[in-house]
Biotite code that builds the C-alpha atoms (Angstrom):
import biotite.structure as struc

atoms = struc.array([
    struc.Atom([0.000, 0.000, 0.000], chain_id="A", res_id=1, res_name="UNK", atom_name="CA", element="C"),
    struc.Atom([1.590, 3.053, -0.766], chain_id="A", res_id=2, res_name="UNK", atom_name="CA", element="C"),
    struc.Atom([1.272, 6.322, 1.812], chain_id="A", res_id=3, res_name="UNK", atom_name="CA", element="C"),
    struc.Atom([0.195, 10.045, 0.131], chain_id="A", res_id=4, res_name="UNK", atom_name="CA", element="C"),
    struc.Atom([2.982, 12.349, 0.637], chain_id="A", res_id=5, res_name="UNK", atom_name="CA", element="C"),
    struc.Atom([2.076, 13.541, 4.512], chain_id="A", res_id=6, res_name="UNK", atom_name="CA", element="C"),
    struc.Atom([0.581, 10.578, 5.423], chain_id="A", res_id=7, res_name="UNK", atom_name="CA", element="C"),
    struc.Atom([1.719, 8.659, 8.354], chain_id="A", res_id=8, res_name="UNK", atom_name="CA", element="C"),
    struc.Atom([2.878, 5.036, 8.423], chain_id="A", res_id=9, res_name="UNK", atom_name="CA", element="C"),
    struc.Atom([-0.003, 2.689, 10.353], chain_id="A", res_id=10, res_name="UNK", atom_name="CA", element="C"),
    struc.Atom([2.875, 1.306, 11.893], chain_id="A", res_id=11, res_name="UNK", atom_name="CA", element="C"),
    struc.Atom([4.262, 4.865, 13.368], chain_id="A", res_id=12, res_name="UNK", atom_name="CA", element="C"),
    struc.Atom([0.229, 5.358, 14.206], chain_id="A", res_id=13, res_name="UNK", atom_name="CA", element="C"),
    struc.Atom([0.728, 2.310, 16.070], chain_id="A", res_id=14, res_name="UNK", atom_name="CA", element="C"),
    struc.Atom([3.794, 3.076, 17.906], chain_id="A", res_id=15, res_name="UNK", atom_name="CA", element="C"),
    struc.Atom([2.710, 6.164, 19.188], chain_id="A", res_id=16, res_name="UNK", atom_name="CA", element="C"),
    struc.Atom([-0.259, 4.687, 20.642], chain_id="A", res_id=17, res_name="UNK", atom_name="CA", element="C"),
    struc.Atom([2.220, 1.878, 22.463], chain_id="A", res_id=18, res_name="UNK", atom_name="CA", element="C"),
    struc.Atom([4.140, 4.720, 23.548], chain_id="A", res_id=19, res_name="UNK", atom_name="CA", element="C"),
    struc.Atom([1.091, 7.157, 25.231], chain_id="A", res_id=20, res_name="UNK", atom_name="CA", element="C"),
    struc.Atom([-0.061, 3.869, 27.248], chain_id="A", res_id=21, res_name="UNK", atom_name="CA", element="C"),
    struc.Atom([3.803, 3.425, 28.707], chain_id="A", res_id=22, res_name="UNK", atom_name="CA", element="C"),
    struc.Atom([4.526, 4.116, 32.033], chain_id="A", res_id=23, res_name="UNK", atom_name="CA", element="C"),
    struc.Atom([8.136, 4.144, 31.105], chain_id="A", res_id=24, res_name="UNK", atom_name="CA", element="C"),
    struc.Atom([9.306, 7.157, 28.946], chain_id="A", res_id=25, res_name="UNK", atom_name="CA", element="C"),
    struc.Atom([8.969, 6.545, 24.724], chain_id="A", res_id=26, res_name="UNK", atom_name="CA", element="C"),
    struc.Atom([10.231, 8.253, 22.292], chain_id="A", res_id=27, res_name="UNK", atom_name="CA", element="C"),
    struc.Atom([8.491, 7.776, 18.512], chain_id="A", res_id=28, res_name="UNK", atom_name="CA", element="C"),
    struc.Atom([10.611, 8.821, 15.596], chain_id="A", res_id=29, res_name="UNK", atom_name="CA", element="C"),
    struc.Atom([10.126, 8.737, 11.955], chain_id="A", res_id=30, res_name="UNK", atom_name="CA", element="C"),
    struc.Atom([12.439, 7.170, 9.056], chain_id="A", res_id=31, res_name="UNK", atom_name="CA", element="C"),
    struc.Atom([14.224, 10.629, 9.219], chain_id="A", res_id=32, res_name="UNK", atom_name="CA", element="C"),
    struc.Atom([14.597, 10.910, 12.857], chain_id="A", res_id=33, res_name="UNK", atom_name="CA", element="C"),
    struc.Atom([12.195, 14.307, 13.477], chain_id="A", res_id=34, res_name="UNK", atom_name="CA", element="C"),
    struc.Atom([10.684, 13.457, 16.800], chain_id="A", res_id=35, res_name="UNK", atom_name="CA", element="C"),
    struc.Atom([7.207, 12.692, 15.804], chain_id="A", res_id=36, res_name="UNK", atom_name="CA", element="C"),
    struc.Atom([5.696, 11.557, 20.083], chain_id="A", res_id=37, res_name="UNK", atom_name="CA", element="C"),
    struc.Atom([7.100, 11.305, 22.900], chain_id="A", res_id=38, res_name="UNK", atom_name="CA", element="C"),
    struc.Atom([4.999, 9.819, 26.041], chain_id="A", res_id=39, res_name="UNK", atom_name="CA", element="C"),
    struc.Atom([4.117, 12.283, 29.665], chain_id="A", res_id=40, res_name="UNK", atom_name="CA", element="C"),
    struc.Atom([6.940, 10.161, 31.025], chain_id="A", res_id=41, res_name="UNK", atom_name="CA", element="C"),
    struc.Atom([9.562, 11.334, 28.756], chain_id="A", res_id=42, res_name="UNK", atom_name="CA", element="C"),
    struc.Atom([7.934, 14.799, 29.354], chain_id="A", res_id=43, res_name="UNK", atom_name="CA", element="C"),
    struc.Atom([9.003, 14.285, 33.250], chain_id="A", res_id=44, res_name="UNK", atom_name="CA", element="C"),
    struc.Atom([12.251, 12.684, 32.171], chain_id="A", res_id=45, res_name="UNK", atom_name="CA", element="C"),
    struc.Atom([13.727, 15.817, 29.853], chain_id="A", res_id=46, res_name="UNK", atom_name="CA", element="C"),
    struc.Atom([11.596, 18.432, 31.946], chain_id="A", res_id=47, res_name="UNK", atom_name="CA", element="C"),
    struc.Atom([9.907, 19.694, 28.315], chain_id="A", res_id=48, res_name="UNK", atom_name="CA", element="C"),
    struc.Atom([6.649, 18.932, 26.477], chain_id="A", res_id=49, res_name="UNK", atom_name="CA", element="C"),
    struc.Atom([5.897, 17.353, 23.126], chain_id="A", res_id=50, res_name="UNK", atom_name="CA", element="C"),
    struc.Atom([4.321, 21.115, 22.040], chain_id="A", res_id=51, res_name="UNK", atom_name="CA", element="C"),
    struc.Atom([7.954, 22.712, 23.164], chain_id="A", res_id=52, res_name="UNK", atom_name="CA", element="C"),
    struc.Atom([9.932, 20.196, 20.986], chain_id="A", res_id=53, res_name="UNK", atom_name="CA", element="C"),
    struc.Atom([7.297, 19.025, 18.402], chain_id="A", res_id=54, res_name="UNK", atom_name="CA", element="C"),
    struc.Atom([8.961, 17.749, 15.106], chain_id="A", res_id=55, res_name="UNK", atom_name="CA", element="C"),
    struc.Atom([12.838, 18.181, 16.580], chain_id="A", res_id=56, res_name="UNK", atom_name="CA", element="C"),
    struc.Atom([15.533, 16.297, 14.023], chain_id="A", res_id=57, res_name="UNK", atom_name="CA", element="C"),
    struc.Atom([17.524, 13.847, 15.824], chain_id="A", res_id=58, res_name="UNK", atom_name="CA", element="C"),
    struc.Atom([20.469, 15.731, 15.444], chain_id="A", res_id=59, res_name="UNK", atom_name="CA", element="C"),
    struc.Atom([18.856, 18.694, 16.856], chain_id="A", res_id=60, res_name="UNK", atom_name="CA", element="C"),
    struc.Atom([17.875, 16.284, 20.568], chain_id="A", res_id=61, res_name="UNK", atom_name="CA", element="C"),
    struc.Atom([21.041, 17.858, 21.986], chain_id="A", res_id=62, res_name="UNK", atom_name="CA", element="C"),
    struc.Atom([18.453, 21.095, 22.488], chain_id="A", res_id=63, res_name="UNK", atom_name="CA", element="C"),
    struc.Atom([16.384, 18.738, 24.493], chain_id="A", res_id=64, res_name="UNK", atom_name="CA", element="C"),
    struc.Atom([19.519, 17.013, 26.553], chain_id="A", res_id=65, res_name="UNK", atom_name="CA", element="C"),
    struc.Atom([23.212, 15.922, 26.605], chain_id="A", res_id=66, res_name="UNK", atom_name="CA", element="C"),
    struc.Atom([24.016, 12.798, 26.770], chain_id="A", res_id=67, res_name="UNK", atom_name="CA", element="C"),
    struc.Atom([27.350, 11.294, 28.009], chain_id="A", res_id=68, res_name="UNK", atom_name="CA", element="C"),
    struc.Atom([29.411, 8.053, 28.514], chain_id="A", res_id=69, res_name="UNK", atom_name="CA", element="C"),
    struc.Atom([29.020, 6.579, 32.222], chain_id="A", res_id=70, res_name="UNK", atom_name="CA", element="C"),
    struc.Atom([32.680, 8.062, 32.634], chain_id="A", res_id=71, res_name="UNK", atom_name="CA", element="C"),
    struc.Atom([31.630, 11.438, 31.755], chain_id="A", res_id=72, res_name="UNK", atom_name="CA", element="C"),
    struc.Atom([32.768, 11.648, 28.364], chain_id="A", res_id=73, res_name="UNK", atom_name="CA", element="C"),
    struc.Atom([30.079, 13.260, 25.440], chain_id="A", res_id=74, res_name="UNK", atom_name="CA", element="C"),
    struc.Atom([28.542, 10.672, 23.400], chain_id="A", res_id=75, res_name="UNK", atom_name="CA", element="C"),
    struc.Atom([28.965, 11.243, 19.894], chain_id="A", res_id=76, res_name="UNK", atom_name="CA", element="C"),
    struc.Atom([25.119, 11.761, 18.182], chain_id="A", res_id=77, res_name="UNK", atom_name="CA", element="C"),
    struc.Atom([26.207, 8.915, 15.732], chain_id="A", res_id=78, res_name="UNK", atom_name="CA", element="C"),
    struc.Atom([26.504, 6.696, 18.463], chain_id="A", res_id=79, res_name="UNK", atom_name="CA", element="C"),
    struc.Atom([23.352, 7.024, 20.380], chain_id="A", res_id=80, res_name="UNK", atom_name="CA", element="C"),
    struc.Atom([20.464, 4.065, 20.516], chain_id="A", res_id=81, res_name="UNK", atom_name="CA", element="C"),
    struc.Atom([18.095, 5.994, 18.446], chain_id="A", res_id=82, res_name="UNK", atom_name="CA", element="C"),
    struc.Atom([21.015, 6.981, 15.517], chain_id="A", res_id=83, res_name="UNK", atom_name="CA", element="C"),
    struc.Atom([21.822, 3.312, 15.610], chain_id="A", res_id=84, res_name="UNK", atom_name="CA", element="C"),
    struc.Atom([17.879, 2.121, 15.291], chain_id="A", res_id=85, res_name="UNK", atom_name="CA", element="C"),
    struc.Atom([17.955, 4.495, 12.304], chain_id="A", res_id=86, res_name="UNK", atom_name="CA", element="C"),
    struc.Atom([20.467, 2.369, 10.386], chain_id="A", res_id=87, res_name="UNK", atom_name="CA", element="C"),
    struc.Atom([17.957, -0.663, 10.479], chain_id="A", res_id=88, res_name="UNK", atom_name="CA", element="C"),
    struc.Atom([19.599, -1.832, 14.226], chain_id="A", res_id=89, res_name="UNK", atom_name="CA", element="C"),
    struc.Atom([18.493, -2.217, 17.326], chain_id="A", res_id=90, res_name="UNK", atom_name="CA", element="C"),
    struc.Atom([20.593, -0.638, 20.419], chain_id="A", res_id=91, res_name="UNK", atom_name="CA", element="C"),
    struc.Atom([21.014, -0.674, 23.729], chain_id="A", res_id=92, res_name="UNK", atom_name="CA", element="C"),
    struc.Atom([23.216, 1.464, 25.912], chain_id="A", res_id=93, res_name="UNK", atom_name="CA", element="C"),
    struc.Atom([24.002, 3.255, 29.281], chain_id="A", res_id=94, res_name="UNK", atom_name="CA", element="C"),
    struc.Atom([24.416, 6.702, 29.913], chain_id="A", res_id=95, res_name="UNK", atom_name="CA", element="C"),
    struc.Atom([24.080, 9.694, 31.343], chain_id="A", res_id=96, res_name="UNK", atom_name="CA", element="C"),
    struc.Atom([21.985, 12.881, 29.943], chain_id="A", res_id=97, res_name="UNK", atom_name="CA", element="C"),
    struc.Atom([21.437, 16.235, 31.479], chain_id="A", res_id=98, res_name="UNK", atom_name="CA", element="C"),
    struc.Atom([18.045, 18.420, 30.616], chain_id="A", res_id=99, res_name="UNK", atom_name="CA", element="C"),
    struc.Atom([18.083, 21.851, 30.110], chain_id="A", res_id=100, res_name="UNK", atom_name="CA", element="C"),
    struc.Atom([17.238, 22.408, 34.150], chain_id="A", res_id=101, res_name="UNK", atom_name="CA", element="C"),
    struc.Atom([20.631, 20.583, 34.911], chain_id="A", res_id=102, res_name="UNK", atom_name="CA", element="C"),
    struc.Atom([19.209, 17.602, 36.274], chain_id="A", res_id=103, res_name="UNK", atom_name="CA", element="C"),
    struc.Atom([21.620, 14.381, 35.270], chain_id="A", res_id=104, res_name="UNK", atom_name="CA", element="C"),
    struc.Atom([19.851, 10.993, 35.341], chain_id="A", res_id=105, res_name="UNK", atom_name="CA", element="C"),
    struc.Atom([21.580, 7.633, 34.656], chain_id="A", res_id=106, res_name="UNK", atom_name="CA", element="C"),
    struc.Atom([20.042, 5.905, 31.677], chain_id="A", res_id=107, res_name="UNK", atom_name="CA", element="C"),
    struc.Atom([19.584, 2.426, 30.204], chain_id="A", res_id=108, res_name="UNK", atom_name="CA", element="C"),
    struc.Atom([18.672, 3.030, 26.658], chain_id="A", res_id=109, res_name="UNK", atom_name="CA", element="C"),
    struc.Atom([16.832, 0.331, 24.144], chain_id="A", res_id=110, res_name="UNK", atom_name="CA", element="C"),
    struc.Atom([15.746, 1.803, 20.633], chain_id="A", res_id=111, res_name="UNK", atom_name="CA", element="C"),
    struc.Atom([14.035, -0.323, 17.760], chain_id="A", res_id=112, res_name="UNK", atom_name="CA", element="C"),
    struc.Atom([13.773, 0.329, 14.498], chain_id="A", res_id=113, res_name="UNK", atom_name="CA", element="C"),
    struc.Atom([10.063, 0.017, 13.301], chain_id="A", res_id=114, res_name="UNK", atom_name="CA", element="C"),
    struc.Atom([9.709, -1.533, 10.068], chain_id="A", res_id=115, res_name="UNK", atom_name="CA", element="C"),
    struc.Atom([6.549, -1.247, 7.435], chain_id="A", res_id=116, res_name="UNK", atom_name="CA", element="C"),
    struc.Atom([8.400, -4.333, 5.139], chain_id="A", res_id=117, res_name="UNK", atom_name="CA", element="C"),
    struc.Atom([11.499, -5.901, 5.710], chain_id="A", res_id=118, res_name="UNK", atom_name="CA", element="C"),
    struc.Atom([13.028, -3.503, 3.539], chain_id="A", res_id=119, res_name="UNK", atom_name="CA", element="C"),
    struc.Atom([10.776, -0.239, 4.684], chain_id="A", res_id=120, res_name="UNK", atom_name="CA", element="C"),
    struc.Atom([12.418, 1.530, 8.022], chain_id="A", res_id=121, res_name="UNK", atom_name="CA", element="C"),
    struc.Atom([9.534, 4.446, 9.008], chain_id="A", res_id=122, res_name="UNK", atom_name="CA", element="C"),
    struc.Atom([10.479, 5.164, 12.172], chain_id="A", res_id=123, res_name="UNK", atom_name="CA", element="C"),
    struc.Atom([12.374, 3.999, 15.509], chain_id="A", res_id=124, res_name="UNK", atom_name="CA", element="C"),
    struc.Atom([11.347, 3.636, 19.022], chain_id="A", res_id=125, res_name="UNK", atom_name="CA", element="C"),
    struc.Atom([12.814, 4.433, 22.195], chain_id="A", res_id=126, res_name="UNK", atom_name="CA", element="C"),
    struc.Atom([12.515, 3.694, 25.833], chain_id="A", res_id=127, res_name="UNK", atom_name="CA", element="C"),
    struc.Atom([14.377, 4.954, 28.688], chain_id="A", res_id=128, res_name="UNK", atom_name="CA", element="C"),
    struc.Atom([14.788, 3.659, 31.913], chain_id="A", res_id=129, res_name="UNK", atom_name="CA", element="C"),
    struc.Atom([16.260, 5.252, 35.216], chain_id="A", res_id=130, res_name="UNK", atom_name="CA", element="C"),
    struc.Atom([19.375, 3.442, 36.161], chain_id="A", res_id=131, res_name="UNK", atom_name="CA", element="C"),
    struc.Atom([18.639, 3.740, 40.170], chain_id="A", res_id=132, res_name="UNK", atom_name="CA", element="C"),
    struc.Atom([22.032, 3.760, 41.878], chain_id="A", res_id=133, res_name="UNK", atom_name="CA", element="C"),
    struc.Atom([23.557, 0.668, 43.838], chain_id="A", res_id=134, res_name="UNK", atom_name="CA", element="C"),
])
């Protein structure tokens, strides 16, 4: 089935709606990256809203947060979970981000990349977890 020009994937429809009934915080991107949901948790986590950031490029997240290795050292965009998803892999990392309020939380990471066909990348997913100390 092919999509009009503006039209959303059904499975991007489908992936926000996953994401809005998460407790954990979701991100929902489309095959270019542009932030297309992300979930009241997520809202919490990076201390904005969806109507702050709506349609953000992924290399533009950095407005939303930094993100860093465990030992403190930035974290190239390239090689965040969500960059990776958008090659067609899933990811998985650890790390730490700080919002635009200077709060730092310790992350585990897991993006997927949503697929219409086996060939057909639309969009990724993306689910953070607090990494609670000890």
């Amino acid at each position: 089935m092919q999509e009009r020009p503006g039209q959303k994937s059904i499975v991007l429809i489908l992936a926000r709606e996953l994401a809005s009934k998460l407790s954990t915080a979701g991100f929902v991107t489309d095959e270019r990256g542009e932030l297309v949901y992300y979930n009241e948790a997520a809202e919490e986590l990076l201390g904005a809203t969806l109507a702050e950031t709506a349609a953000l490029p992924a290399r533009d997240w950095r407005a939303l947060f930094s993100a860093e290795r465990l030992d403190g050292t930035p974290m190239p965009v390239d090689e965040m979970p969500g960059m990776i998803a958008l090659g067609g892999r899933p990811a998985h990392d650890e790390l730490c981000v700080t919002t635009e309020d200077g709060a730092r939380r310790r992350l585990l990471v897991t993006a997927l990349p949503l697929f219409a066909h086996a060939d057909e990348l639309v969009g990724v997913l993306i689910v953070f977890w607090p990494r609670r100390a000890g």
